[in-house]
N, C-alpha and C positions, 0 to 999 in steps of 0.2 A: 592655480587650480589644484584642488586636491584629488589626489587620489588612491584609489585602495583596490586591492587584487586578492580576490578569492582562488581557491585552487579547490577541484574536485575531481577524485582522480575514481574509475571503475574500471572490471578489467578490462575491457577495452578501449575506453575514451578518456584521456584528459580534457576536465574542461576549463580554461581560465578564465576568469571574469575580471571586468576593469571595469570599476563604476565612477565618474567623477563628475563633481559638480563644482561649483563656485563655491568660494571657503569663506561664505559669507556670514557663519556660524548661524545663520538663519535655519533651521529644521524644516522649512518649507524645498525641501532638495528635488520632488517629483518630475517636474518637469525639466530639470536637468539632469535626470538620473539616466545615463546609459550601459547598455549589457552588450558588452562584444564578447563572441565566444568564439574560440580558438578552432576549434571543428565542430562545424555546422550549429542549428540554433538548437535550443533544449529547452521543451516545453516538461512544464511538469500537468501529468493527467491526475484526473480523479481530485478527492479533496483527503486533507488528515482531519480524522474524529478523534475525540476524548472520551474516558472513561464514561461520564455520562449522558454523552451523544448514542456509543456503543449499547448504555443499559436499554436505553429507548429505543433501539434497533432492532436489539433481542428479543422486546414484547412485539414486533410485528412478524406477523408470518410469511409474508410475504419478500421479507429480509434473507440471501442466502450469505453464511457466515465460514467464510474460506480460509484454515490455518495452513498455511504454505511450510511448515516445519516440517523436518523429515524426521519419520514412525521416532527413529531412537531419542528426540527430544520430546515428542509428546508424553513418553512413555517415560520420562524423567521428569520432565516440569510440568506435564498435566494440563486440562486446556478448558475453554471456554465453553459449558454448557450449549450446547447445539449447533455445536460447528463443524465441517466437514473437512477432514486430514486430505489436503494435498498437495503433494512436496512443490515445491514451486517449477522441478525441472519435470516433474507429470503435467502441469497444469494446462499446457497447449493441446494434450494429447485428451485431458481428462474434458475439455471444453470442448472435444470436436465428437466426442463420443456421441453416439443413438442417444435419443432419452431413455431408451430403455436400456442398452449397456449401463450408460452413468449411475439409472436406480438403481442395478443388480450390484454394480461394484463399490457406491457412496452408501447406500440407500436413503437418498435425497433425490427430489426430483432436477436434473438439469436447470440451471438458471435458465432463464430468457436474456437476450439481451440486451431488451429493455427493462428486466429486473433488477432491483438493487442488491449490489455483492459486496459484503465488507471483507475487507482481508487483511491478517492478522500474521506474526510470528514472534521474535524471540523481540526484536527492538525495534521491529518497525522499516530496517533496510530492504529484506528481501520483500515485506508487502509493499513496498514501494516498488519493487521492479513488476511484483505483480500486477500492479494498473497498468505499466506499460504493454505487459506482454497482454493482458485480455482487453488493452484499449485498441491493441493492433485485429482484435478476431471481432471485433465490433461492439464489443460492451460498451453502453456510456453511462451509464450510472452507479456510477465503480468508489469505492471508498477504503483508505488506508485508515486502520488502529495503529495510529505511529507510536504508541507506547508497549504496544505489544503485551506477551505474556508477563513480562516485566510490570509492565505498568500495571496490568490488572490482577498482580501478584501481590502488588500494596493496597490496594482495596477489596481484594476479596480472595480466598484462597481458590485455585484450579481446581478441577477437578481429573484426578490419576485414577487412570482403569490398576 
C-alpha cells in the first residue's frame, strides 16, 4: 500500500495527514482515499474564488467585500475597489457590531448572514482563517479570494489612497 503524509502546521495546531490507497497505478484512488488527522477533524469552510469569479462579484451589490489586511498594508499595496479594511484580529468585534455602529465606522451596511462576503488579503492565508472565524458567528455564504492582493495585482493595478 502506498502511502503519503502531508504536514500542516498553524499556530496552534499541527495537522498530519496520511492518505493511502492501493498502488495500483490506477488514478481512480477515491474510494480508497483516507484522511486521519492528528488532532481532531478539519473541515475547510466557505469556497476559494478567482480572479474572474471575484470580477463578477464586484458588479453585484449585494456582494460585501472584506480585506482582512491591517491599515499599514493597505496603505502600501493598495486594494480592491469597494472593499471594506478589516484587520482580521477586528473582524469578530467588527461583525458583532449595531448595524448602525458598523455604518458609522465601515460606512457600509453590516452584512447579514445570510449575505454573501468575499474576503480577501495579501495571499490568501489569513482570508482563509476569516471563513473560519465568521463561519463560527453564523455566516454561510462566505467566500475566500485565495490569490489575494497578489493575484489581482497581475491583472489589474490596486487602487492606493
Amino acid at each position: 500500500m502506498h502511502q503519503t503524509h502531508s504536514r500542516i502546521s498553524l499556530k496552534s495546531s499541527t495537522w498530519i495527514f496520511r492518505t493511502s490507497a492501493p498502488s495500483t497505478g490506477s488514478s481512480k484512488l477515491a474510494p480508497h482515499l483516507k484522511w486521519h488527522a492528528a488532532r481532531g477533524l478539519s473541515t475547510t469552510v466557505g469556497k476559494i474564488i478567482e480572479y474572474g469569479e471575484l470580477k463578477e462579484l464586484l458588479k453585484n451589490e449585494g456582494v460585501t467585500h472584506i480585506d482582512v489586511r491591517e491599515p499599514w498594508e493597505v496603505k502600501e499595496f493598495g486594494v480592491i475597489n469597494g472593499t471594506i479594511n478589516i484587520p482580521i484580529g477586528d473582524l469578530i468585534a467588527a461583525l458583532q457590531m449595531t448595524p448602525k455602529d458598523f455604518e458609522e465606522k465601515y460606512h457600509q451596511e453590516l452584512p447579514d448572514k445570510s449575505d454573501t462576503v468575499v474576503f480577501y488579503c495579501l495571499a490568501g492565508i489569513r482570508s482563509q482563517k476569516a471563513l473560519d472565524v465568521v463561519s463560527s458567528l453564523g455566516y454561510s455564504r462566505i467566500l475566500n479570494y485565495g490569490g489575494g492582493i497578489e493575484d489581482w495585482a497581475r491583472h489589474e493595478a490596486p487602487i492606493k489612497s
